[in-house]
N, C-alpha and C positions, 0 to 999 in steps of 0.2 A: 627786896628780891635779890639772892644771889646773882652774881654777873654771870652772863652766859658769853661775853665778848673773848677774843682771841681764840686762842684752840684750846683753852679749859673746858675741855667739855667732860671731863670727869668728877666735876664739882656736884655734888647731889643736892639738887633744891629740897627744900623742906615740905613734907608731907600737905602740911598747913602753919598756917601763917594769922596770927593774932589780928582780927580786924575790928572795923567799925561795925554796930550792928546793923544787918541787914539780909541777903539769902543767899543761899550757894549757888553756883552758877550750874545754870540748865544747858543741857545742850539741845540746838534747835536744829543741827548736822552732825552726824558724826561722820567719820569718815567709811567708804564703804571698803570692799574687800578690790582689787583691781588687777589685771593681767597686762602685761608690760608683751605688745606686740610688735614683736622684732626688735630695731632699736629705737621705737620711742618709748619718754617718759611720760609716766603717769603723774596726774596730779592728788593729791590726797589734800582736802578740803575738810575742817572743825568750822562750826558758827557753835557759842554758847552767848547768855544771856540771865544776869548781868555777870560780866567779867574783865576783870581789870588787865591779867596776860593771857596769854594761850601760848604752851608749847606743844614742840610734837618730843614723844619718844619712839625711839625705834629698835627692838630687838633687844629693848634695857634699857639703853644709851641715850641721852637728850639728842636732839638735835642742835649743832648751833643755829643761833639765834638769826645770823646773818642769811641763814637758809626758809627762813619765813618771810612770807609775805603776809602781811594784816594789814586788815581794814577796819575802822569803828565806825560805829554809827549811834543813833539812839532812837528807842521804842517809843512810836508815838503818842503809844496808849496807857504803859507804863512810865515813861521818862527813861528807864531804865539802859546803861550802858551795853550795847552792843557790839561785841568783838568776831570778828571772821580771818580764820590763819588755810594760808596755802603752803605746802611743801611737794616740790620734786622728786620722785623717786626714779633714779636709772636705771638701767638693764647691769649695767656695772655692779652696781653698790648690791643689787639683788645676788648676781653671779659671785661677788666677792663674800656674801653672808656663808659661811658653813656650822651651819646648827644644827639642832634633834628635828625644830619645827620651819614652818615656811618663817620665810621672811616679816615681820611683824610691825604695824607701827599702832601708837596712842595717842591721843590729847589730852592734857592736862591745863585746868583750867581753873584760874583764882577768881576771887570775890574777895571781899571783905568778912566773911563767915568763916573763911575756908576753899577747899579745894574740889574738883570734878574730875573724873576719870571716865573718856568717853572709852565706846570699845576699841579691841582689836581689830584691825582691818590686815588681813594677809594681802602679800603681792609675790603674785606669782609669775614667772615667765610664759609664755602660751605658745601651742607648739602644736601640732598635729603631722603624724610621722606617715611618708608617702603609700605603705602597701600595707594593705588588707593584714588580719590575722587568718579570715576564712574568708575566700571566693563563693559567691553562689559558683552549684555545678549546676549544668544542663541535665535536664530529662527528657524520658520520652514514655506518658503515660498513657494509660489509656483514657478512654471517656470516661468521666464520673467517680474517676481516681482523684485520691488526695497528692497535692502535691507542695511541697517542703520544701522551700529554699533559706538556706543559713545563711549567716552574714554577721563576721566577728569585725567591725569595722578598726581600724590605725590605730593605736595609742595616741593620745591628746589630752591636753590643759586646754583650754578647760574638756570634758567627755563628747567628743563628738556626737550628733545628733544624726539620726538614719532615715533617710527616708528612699524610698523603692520607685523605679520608675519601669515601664513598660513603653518599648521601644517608644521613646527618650518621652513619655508621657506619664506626670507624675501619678503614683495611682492613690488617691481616696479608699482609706479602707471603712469612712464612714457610710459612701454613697451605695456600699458593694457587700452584703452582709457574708457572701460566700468569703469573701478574703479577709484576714487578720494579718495586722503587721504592728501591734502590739508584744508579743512573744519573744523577747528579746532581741530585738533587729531581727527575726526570722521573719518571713514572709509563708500563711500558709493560704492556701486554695484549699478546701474543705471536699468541694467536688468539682473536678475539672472537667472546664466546657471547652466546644472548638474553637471559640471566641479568646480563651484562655493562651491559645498557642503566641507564643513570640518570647522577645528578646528581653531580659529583665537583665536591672542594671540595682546596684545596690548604692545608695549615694550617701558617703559621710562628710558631714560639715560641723566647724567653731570658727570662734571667730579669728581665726589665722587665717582657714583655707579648707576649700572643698576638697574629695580625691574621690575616684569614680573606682568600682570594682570591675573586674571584668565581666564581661556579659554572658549571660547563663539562657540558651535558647531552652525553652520549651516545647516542644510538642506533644500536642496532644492527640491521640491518632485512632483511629476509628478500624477493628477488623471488618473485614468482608464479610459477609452473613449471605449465602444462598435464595433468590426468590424461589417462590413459588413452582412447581414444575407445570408447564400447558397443558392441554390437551396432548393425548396421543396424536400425530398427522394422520391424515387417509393413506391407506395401502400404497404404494406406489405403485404397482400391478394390479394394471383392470382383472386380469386371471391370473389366478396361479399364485406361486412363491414371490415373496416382494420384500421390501422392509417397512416400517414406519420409526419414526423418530417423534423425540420432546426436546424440549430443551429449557435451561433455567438462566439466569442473569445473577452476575455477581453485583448486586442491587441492594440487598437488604440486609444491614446498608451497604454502598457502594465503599472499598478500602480508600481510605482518606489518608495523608500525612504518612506514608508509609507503612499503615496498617496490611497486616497479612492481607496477603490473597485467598479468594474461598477456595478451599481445597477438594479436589474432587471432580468431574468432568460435568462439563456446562451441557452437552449434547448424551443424550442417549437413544440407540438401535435394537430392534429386537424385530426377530423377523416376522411375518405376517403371511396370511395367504387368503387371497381373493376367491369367493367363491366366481365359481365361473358361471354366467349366463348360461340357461337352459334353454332354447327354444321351444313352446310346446308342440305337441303334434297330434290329430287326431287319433283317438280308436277308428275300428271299424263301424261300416253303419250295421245299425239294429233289423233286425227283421221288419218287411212291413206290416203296419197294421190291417185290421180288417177292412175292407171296404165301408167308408160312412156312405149315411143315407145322400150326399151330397155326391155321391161318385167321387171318392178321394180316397188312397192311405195315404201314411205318412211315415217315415223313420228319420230317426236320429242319432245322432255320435256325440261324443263330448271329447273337449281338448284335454286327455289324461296321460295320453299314449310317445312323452309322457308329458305331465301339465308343464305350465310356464314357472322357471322359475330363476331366484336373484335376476330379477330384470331381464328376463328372457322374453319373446316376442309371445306374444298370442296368436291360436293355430290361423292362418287366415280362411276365407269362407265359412258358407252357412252351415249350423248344427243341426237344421232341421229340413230334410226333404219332402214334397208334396208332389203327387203325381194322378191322373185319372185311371184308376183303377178299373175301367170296361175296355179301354182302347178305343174311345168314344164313341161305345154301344151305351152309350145310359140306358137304364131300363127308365129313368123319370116321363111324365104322361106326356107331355111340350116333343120329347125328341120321339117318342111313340106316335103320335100321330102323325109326325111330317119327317117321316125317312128320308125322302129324296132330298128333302129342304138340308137336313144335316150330312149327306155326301156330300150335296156341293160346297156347304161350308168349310170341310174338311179338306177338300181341292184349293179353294181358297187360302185358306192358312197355309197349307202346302208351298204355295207359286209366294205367296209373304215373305215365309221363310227363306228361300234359295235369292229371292233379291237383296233381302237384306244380308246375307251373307257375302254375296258379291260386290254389295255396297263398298260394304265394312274390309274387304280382301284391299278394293282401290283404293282406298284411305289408309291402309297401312304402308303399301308399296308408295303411295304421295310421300308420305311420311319418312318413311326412313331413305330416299331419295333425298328430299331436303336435307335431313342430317347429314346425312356421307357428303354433300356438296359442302355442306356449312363447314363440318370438320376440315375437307381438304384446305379448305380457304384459309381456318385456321391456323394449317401448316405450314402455311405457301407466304409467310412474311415477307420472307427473302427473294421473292420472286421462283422460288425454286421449289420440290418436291420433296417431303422428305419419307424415305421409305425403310423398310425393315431390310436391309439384305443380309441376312445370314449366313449367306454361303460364302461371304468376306469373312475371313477373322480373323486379319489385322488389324490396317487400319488407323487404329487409337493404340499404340504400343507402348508401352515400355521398353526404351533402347538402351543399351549399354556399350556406349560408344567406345571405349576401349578396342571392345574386339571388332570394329567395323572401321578399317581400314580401307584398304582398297579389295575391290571387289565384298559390296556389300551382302553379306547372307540371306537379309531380311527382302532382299529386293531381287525379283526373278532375274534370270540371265537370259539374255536377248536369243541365245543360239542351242538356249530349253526350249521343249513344247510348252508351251502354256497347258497348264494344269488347271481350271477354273475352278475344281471344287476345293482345293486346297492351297488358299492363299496364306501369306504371313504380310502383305503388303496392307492394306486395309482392311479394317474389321465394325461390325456394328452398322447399323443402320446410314447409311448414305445418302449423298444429294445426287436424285439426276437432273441436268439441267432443261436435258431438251429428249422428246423420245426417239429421236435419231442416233443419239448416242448408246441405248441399247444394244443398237447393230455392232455396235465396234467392240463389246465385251470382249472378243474373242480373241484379238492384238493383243500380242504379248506386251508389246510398250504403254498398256495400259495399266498394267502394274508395274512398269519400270521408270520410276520419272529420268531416271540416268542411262539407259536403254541408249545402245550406241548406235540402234535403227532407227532412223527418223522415220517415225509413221507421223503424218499430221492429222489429227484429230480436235474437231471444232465446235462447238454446238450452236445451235443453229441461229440461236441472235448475235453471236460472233463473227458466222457468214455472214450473213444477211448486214451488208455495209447501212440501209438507212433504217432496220431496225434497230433504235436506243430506248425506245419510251419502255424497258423493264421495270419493273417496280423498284423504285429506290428506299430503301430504307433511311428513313431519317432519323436519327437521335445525336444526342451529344454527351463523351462523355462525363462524366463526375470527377472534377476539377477535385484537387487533395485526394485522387485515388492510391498515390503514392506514401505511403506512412514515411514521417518523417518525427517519429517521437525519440525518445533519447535512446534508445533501445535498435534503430533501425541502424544496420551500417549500407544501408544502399542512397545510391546516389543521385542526383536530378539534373534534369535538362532545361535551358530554358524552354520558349515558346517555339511558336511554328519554324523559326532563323536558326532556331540550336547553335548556341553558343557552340566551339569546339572544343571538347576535352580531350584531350588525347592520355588513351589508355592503352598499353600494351600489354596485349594479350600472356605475353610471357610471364609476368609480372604475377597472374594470380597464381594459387599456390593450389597443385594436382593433387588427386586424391591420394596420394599417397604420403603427402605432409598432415593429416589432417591430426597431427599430434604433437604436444608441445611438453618436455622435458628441462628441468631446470634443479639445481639445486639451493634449498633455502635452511635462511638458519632463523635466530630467535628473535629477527629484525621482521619475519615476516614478508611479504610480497605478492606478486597476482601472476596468473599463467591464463593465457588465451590462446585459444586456438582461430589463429587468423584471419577472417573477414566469415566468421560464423557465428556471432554472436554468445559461444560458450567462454565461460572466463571461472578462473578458480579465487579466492579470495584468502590470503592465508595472513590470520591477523597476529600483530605483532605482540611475543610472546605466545602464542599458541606454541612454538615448539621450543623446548626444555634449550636453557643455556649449555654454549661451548657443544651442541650438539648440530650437525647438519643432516640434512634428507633430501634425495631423492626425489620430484614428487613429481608425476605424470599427469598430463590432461588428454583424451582421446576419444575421438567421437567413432562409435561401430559403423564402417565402411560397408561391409556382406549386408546379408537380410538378418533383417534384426529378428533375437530368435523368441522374443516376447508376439506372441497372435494374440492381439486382442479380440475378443468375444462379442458377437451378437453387431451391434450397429458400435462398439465402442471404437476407439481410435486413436493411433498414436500421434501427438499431439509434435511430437518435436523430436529431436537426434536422442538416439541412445548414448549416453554420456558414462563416460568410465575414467574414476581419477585414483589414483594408490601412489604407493604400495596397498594395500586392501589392512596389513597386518599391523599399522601404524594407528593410532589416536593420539590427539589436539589435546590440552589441557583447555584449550577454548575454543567454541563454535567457529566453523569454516564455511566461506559463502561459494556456493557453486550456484553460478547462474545458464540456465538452459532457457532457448527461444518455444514460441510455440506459436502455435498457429490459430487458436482459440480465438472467437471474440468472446471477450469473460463479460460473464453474466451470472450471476449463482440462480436463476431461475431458468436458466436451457441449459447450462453446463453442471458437469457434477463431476471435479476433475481429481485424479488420484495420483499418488508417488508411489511408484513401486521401484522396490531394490532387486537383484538379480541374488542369489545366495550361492555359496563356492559349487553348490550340486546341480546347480543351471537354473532352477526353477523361479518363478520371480512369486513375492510376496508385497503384499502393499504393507505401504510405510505408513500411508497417512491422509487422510482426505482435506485438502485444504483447506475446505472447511469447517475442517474438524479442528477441536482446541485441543495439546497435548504437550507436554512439556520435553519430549523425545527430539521434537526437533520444529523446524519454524517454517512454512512456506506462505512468500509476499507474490502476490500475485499480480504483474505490472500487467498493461495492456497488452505488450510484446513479449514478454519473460519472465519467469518463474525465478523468485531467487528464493535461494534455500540455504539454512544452516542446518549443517549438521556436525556433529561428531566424529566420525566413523567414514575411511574413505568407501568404495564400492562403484561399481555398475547401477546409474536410475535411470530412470523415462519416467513419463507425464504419460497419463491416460488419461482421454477426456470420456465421459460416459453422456452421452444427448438424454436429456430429460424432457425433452419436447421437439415438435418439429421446428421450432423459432432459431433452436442450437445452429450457431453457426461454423464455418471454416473458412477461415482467409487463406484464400489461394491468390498466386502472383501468376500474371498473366504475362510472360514476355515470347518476342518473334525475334527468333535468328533467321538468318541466309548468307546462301551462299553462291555464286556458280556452282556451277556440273560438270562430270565429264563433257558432256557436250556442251558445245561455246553458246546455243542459243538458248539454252535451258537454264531456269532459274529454281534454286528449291528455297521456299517459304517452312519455315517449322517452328510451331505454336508449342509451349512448355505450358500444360498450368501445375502447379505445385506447391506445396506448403508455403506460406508468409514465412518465412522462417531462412536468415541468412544463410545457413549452412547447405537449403535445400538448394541456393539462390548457386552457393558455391559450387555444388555438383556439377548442375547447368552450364554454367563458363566453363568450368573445369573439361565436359565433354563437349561443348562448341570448339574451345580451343583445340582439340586433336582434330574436330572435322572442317575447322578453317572459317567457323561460323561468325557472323558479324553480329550486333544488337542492332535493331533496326528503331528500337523506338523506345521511348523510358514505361519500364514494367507499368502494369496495372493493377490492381485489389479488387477480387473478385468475392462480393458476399456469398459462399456455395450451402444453404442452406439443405438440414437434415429432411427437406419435404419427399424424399424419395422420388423428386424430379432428374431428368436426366439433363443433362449436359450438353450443347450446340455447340459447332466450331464451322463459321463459312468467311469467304475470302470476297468482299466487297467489290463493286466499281475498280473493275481493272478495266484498265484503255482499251477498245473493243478493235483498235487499228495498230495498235502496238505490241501487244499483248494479248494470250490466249491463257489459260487454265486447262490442263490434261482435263478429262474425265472424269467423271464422278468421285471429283475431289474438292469439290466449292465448300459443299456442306459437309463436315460429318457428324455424328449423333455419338455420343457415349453415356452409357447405362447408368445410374446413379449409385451402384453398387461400387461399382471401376472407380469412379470418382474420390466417392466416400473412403472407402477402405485400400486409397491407392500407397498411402506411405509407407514406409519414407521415399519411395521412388517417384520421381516426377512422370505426369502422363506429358507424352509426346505428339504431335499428330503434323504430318509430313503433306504438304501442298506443292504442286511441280507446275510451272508457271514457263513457257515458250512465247518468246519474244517472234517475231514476223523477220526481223534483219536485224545482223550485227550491229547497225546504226543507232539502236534502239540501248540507251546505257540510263537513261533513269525509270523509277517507278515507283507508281506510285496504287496505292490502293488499300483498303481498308480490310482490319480482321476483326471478326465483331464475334467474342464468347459472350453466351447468355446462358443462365439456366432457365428451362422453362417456367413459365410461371414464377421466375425470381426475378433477381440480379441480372444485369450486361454490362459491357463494356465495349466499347469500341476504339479501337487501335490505328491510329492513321500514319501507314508506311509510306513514304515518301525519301527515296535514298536511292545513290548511284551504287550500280552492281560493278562498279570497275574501284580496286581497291584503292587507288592513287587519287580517287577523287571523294572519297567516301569519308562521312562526317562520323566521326569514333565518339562514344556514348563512355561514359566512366560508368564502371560496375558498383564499384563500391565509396560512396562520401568520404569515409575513414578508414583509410588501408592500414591496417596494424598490425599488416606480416614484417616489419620492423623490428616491432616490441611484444615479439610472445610472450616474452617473461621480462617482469621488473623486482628487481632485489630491493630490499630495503626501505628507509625511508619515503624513496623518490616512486615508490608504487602505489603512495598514499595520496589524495587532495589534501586531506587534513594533515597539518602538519603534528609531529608526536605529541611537542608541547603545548597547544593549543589543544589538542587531544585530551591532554593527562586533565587539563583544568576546567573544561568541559563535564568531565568523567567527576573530578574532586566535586566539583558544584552539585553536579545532579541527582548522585549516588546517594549525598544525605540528605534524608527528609527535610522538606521547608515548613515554616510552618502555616504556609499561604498554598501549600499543597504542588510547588511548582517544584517538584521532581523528576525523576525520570520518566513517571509516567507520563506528564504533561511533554517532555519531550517525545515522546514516540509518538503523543497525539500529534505535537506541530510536524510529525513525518508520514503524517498520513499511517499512520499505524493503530489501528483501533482494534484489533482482533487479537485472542489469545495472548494476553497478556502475562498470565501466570505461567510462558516459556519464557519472559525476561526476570520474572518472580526469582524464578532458582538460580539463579546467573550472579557470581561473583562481582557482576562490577553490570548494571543491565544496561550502562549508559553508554558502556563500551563494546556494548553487541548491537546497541543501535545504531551507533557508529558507522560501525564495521556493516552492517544490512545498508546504509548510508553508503558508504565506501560503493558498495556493490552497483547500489541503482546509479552512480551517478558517474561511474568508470569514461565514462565521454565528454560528458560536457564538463564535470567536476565543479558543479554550480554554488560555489561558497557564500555567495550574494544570499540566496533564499535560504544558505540554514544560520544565517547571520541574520535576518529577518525574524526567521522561527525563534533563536534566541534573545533577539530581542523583544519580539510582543510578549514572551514569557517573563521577562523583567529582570532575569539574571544578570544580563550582558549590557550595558552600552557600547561594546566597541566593537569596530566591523571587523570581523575576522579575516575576509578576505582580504583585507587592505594586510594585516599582521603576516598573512601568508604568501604572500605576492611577496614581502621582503625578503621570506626563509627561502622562499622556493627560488628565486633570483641567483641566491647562492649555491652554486651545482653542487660546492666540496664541501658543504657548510661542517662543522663538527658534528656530530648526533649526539655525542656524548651533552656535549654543549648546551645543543639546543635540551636537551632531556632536562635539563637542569642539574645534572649528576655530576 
C-alpha cells in the first residue's frame, strides 16, 4: 500500500491491488449523511469485512492516515478479518470546502481481491434562521366559515418541520377531521365552530432549534338573529284610546364574539281602543195580560233598552211582573161564599204590611247610625276631628318666600276686619280639636299665627290641667327613611344626642346661582350645579382639538312651562344645558334627579326635549331601545347620553295605583314677631336635591332653622289624600293656635304639586318667656298608606340651638372641573381598558360583557353604533359614580371578566397623588 504518512496526501492509492485469492470487502456501515451543529464535530464511521485498510476520502482528497481511527476484529462465523475506521469532521474544514456540491466524504476499502467503494455521505452545517417567511394573520369569521391560516416557516438545514398549536395546545389533525394541516404548513378549518375561536401559533423546529410565529387570534362570531315577536299586550285603557305593545329579543342567536347586533327595534306600539262597557237597561213594561182563571195578569220587559254589552252590567230586577187582577174581588167559589171572611183578611194583610214597613224604616236608621259612628272613629286617630272646611282656602299653600318679608301678604293683618269667607291663611279640610273652639272662628288672630294682638286661645284638654289621658298615637318611625345611596347629596344626624354639625345658613347657594358656566376644551370635564344633584359630563375628546366652548348647565327657576297631562307628573328639575347650536363628536352625560320609586310595572317614565318654538316633544321612553340616545335609570337619577345640547325633564306616566312618589318630609321654625309665639312649617316635596335646595334657600330669608333630619315619604298614586298634625305638645308649656293641629290635603295638590314644594304653617304659643325648649311630634301619613313621624325636640333660642347640616357633600366649591382631574378614571388606564375591550375576544369577554359587569343590560345596540362602546361605558361609569368614585368595584368587575389582574385603584391613587402630573405623559404621547 502507498504511504499515507506525513503530509503527502497527494499520493493516489491504486484503484486495486493484486492479491491473494479470496473476496472483496463488504461493507457492514457505511457512513451516513451528518449535520455539524454549531461547533461540534461529527463523526463519520465505515465497518467493511473482510478488509485489510480502510481509508476515508473527502471531496477527492484522501484523508491522512493519522486522521483515522481503526479498530479490527474478527468474524466469528466466518473467521474473516474485520476492520472499523472513524474520522472527525469540523465545522472548519466544512466552512473552508468551496465547491459546486456539499461537502463529501467516502470509504475505501481493500482485501485481497481488490478494492470497495462505500457511498457518499454529505456534511452539512445546520442552521435554522430566527423569522418567519409568513406569519399566520388573525381573522374574524363567521360560524361555518372556512378558515385559512398560512405559514411559510425560517429557512433551515436540515427543512424545518411545522406543527400548529392552539393556545399553546398542540393540535392533532388526526383526532379532528374538520382541521387539516397537511397543506403545506397551512393550517385549514373546513367549517368553523365557536369552539374554534382562539389564539393559534405556528411552531417550526430541526435539529438546531425551535422558533415560534406570532400569534394569529381567531374569532369566530355569531350575528344576532331576531326571536320570535309575542303576543300583542292587553289594551292598556279599560275604555277608550290606549296602546298595546310586543316585543322581540335579540336571541336567535344571541351576537356572540362581536357579532352584529340585530338590527331593527326590539319593542313595537300601535295604538288600540277599548271598547267601552255598556250597562244594560230595561225597555218599558208590556201591557198586561188578560186576567187568568187564577186571578192574575202578568207583564214583562226585557234588558235591550239597551242590552248589556263588552262587560257591561245586567239590567237589575225582575223581567216579569204578577199582580191580582179583581183588586181582591175573585169571582172563584171559596171567596163567593164567605165575603165577610175575605174583608177581613184583606184588613189583615193591610195592618202586616204598615208594621213591616216600620219595622224595616228602624233598621235602617240602627244602621246607618252605627256607620256614621264607626266612620267618625275611623277619623279620630289622632284624638281629633277631621272635617271638610271649605270656606278655608289656604291652609296647605304653596309660598314663595322671596316676596314675604316683613309684613306677610299671605297672613291677615291684625287691624283688618276679619273677612271669614275669604281666607288665604289655611285651606282644605281642617282639625278641630275641641267644639269650643268653633266659638272663636271669628278672632282675627285666628288666621294670624304672627298677630301682634294677643288673643289666647286654647282648647279645651289644654285648659283642663288634669285632663291628659287623649288618645296617644303610637308608632315608630322607619329607621333608613333617609336615602343615603350614591346619588343623595343630603346629609345625617346622629341619634336621639345629635352630634353637632354646624352649618351656616349663608353658605347654601340662593336661587339665583342655580346655574353653572365654564369653559371647556378637548380635555373634556363635568359642570354641576351645586348641592342639586344635576351634573353635565363632557367626555374627553367630545370637543374638536385647539377648539374651546362655552358650556352652561341651568336648572328652570319660574314654572316650568311643560303641564303634564291626566295623572302624569314631573318627575324632577327642568334641566337646560347649550349653547343649543353646538354637537359632541361623542355622547354627553347629563344626570337629572327624580323622585320616582322605579319600577317598570307602576312607572312608565318619558324624556322629553323642549324645541326652539316652546313646544316639548318626547325623546324617548326608557324603556324603550333606540340608538338616538341612552337613558340608565339609577334609583335616584336618570343619566342620559346624548348628542345634542337642549332643555329635558323626565315625565313619569302611573300605570297603576302601586306608582309611587318620594316625597321628603322636613320641619323648619322659627320665632315670631311676637316673643311667645312659635311657627312650626312642614315642607313635603320631591325626593330630589334640588327640591331640597329651594326649601333652604327660602328658610334662609325667613330665618328658618331645621328641626330634625328630613324623612321619605312613600306618596302612593291611590288617589288618597294627605294628613299633616302636630303631636304631644306639653299641655303646661305649650298651646297650638286653632284649627291647626291637623290639616287634610287633597290627593290632586299632592300629586301634581311640582316642582313646587307644598308648605303647611303651625303656630305654636308658649304660657311664659321661661319656656325655651320643645319638644313634640309631626306625624305626615297618607291615608290608607305610608306615615312618618317626626320627633322635634330643640331650643327656640338661637345661641343654644343644635344646627343640622343640609347637605353630606357640599360641591358649591367645585361646579366645574377642567380636565383630567374631573375624571375617577385616570386617561391611561382609560385608554387600555378601552384597547382591551373594543376588540372582540374569543371567550366573548368584550364590551358587552363589560356593560354587563355595570349593571347594564338594556339596549345594547346604542353602544353597537358607538366608535369606541367601551369608552361610553366609561363615561355613563364616570357619571354614576361622580361622588363616591368607587374604583375598587370596577376593579372587581374587571377582574371576574379575566382581562385585568391588577387593581386599578391602587394604579390611580399613584396618578391622582400627583395634582401637576403631565397628561401628555400620562397619555402615553
Amino acid at each position: 500500500f502507498p504511504s499515507l504518512s506525513g503530509n503527502d496526501n497527494s499520493e493516489a492509492l491504486p484503484e486495486s491491488i493484486p492479491s491473494a485469492p479470496g473476496t472483496l470487502p463488504h461493507f457492514m456501515e457505511e457512513p451516513d449523511d451528518a449535520y455539524i451543529i454549531k461547533s461540534n464535530p461529527i463523526v463519520l464511521r465505515c465497518k467493511a469485512m473482510p478488509a485489510m485498510q480502510i481509508f476515508f476520502k473527502c471531496n477527492g482528497e484522501w484523508v491522512h492516515q493519522n486522521e483515522h481511527v481503526s479498530e479490527e476484529s474478527m468474524d466469528e462465523t466466518t473467521g474473516l478479518k474485520v476492520r472499523e475506521v472513524f474520522i472527525n469532521v469540523t465545522r472548519q474544514q466544512v466552512e473552508d470546502f468551496h465547491g459546486p456540491e456539499d461537502y463529501w466524504c467516502q470509504c475505501v476499502a481493500w482485501s485481497h481481491l481488490g478494492t470497495s467503494k462505500s457511498r457518499k455521505a454529505s456534511v452539512r452545517i445546520a442552521y435554522l434562521r430566527k423569522n418567519f417567511e409568513q406569519d399566520p394573520q388573525g381573522k374574524e369569521v363567521p360560524i361555518e366559515g372556512m378558515i385559512v391560516l398560512h405559514c411559510r416557516p425560517p429557512e433551515g438545514v436540515p427543512a424545518a418541520e411545522v406543527e400548529w398549536l392552539k393556545n399553546e395546545e398542540p393540535i392533532d389533525s388526526n383526532l379532528d377531521e374538520n382541521i387539516d394541516t397537511r397543506a403545506d404548513h397551512n393550517l385549514i378549518i373546513r367549517q368553523a365552530r365557536l369552539s374554534d375561536s382562539g389564539n393559534y401559533t405556528c411552531m417550526a423546529a430541526n435539529i438546531v432549534a425551535k422558533r415560534r410565529s406570532m400569534s394569529a387570534t381567531v374569532v369566530v362570531y355569531v350575528n344576532g338573529g331576531w326571536s320570535s315577536w309575542t303576543e300583542w299586550s292587553n289594551c292598556n285603557a279599560r275604555c277608550g284610546r290606549g296602546w298595546q305593545k310586543r316585543s322581540r329579543t335579540c336571541t336567535n342567536p344571541a351576537p356572540l364574539n362581536g357579532g352584529a347586533f340585530c338590527e331593527g327595534m326590539s319593542v313595537q306600539k300601535i295604538t288600540c281602543t277599548s271598547l267601552c262597557p255598556v250597562d244594560g237597561n230595561w225597555e218599558v213594561w208590556s201591557e198586561w195580560s188578560v186576567c187568568s182563571p187564577e186571578c192574575e195578569h202578568l207583564r214583562v220587559r226585557e234588558c235591550i233598552a239597551p242590552p248589556p254589552r263588552n262587560g257591561g252590567k245586567y239590567c237589575e230586577g225582575l223581567s216579569q211582573e204578577s199582580e191580582n187582577c179583581t183588586e181582591g174581588l175573585c169571582i172563584q167559589e171559596s171567596l163567593t161564599w164567605h165575603p165577610l171572611l175575605l174583608l177581613s183578611d184583606i184588613e189583615t194583610a193591610s195592618d202586616i204590611a204598615l208594621y213591616s214597613g216600620l219595622g224595616a224604616a228602624v233598621v235602617a236608621v240602627a244602621v246607618l247610625v252605627v256607620g256614621v259612628t264607626l266612620y267618625r272613629r275611623s277619623q279620630s286617630e289622632y284624638g281629633v276631628d277631621v272635617i271638610d272646611s271649605s270656606a278655608l282656602t289656604g291652609g296647605f299653600q304653596t309660598f314663595n318666600f322671596k316676596t314675604v318679608r316683613q309684613g306677610n301678604s299671605l297672613l291677615l293683618n291684625s287691624s283688618m276686619q276679619p273677612d271669614l269667607t275669604v281666607s288665604r291663611t289655611y285651606s282644605g279640610p281642617i282639625c278641630l280639636q275641641d267644639p269650643m273652639d268653633k266659638e272663636l272662628m271669628t278672632e282675627s288672630s285666628l288666621f294670624n299665627p304672627l298677630s301682634d294682638i294677643k288673643v289666647k286661645v286654647q282648647s279645651s284638654f289644654m285648659v283642663s290641667l288634669g285632663v291628659t289621658e287623649r288618645a296617644e298615637y303610637h308608632g315608630k318611625a322607619h329607621s333608613g327613611t333617609f336615602p343615603h345611596g350614591n346619588n343623595r347629596a343630603f346629609g345625617t344626624i346622629q341619634a336621639r344626642n345629635k352630634a353637632t354639625y354646624i352649618q351656616n345658613l349663608s353658605s347654601i347657594s340662593t336661587r339665583s346661582e342655580l346655574k353653572t358656566t365654564a369653559i371647556f376644551g378637548h380635555l373634556g370635564g363635568r359642570l354641576v350645579v351645586p348641592n342639586t344633584g344635576v351634573s353635565l359630563l363632557i367626555p374627553h375628546g367630545a370637543i374638536p382639538e385647539e377648539s374651546s366652548w362655552e358650556i352652561y348647565l341651568a336648572i328652570t327657576q319660574n314654572e316650568s312651562s311643560l303641564q303634564p297631562e291626566g295623572t302624569n307628573v314631573l318627575l324632577g328639575p327642568e334641566v337646560t344645558c347649550g349653547p343649543s347650536d353646538l354637537s359632541v363628536s361623542t355622547p354627553f352625560a347629563l344626570t337629572i334627579p327624580h323622585c320616582a320609586e322605579v319600577n317598570s310595572e307602576h312607572w312608565n317614565i318619558h324624556l322629553k326635549k323642549r324645541t326652539q318654538q316652546g313646544k316639548w316633544e318626547e325623546v324617548m321612553s326608557v324603556e324603550e331601545e333606540t340608538t338616538s340616545c341612552y337613558c340608565l335609570l339609577d334609583p335616584y337619577a336618570c343619566h342620559i347620553l346624548l348628542n345634542s345640547f337642549g332643555t329635558y325633564a323626565l315625565i313619569g306616566e302611573p300605570i297603576s295605583d302601586c306608582a309611587v312618589r318620594q316625597l321628603k318630609v322636613a320641619v323648619f321654625g322659627c320665632l315670631s314677631c311676637n316673643s311667645l309665639d312659635y311657627n312650626l312649617r312642614v315642607y313635603c316635596m320631591d325626593n330630589t336635591p334640588c327640591a331640597f335646595q329651594e326649601v333652604v334657600s327660602d328658610e334662609r330669608l325667613q330665618g328658618g332653622q331645621l328641626l330634625e333630619e328630613p324623612t321619605l315619604l312613600h306618596f302612593k298614586g291611590n288617589t288618597f289624600s294627605l294628613q299633616i298634625s302636630v303631636l304631644d305638645i306639653p299641655p303646661f308649656l305649650w298651646r297650638i293656635k286653632p284649627f291647626t293641629a291637623c290639616q287634610e290635603v287633597p290627593f290632586s295638590r299632592v300629586w301634581c304639586s311640582s316642582p313646587k314644594p307644598l308648605h303647611c304653617a303651625f303656630s305654636l304659643e308658649r304660657y311664659t318667656p321661661a319656656t325655651t325648649q320643645l319638644s313634640c311630634k309631626v306625624c305626615v301619613r297618607q291615608v290608607k298608606g305610608h306615615e312618618q313621624i317626626l320627633q322635634i325636640q330643640t331650643s327656640i333660642l338661637e345661641n343654644e340651638r343644635e344646627t343640622i347640616t343640609f347637605f353630606a357633600h357640599d360641591d358649591s366649591n367645585f361646579p366645574a372641573q377642567m380636565g383630567p382631574k374631573a375624571f375617577k378614571i385616570p386617561y391611561s388606564i382609560r385608554q387600555r381598558i378601552c384597547a382591551t375591550f373594543d376588540t372582540p375576544n374569543a371567550k366573548g369577554k368584550d364590551w358587552q360583557m363589560l356593560a354587563q359587569k355595570n349593571s347594564i343590560n338594556r339596549n345594547l345596540s346604542y353602544f353597537a353604533t358607538q366608535s369606541s362602546p367601551s369608552a361610553v361605558i366609561l363615561d355613563l361609569w364616570e357619571a354614576r359614580h361622580q361622588r363616591d368614585g368607587d374604583l375598587d368595584s370596577l376593579a372587581c368587575a374587571l377582574e371576574e371578566i379575566g382581562r385585568t389582574h391588577s387593581k386599578i385603584s391602587d394604579i390611580a391613587e399613584t396618578e391622582i397623588e400627583e395634582p401637576d402630573f403631565n397628561y401628555s405623559r400620562q397619555n402615553g404621547l
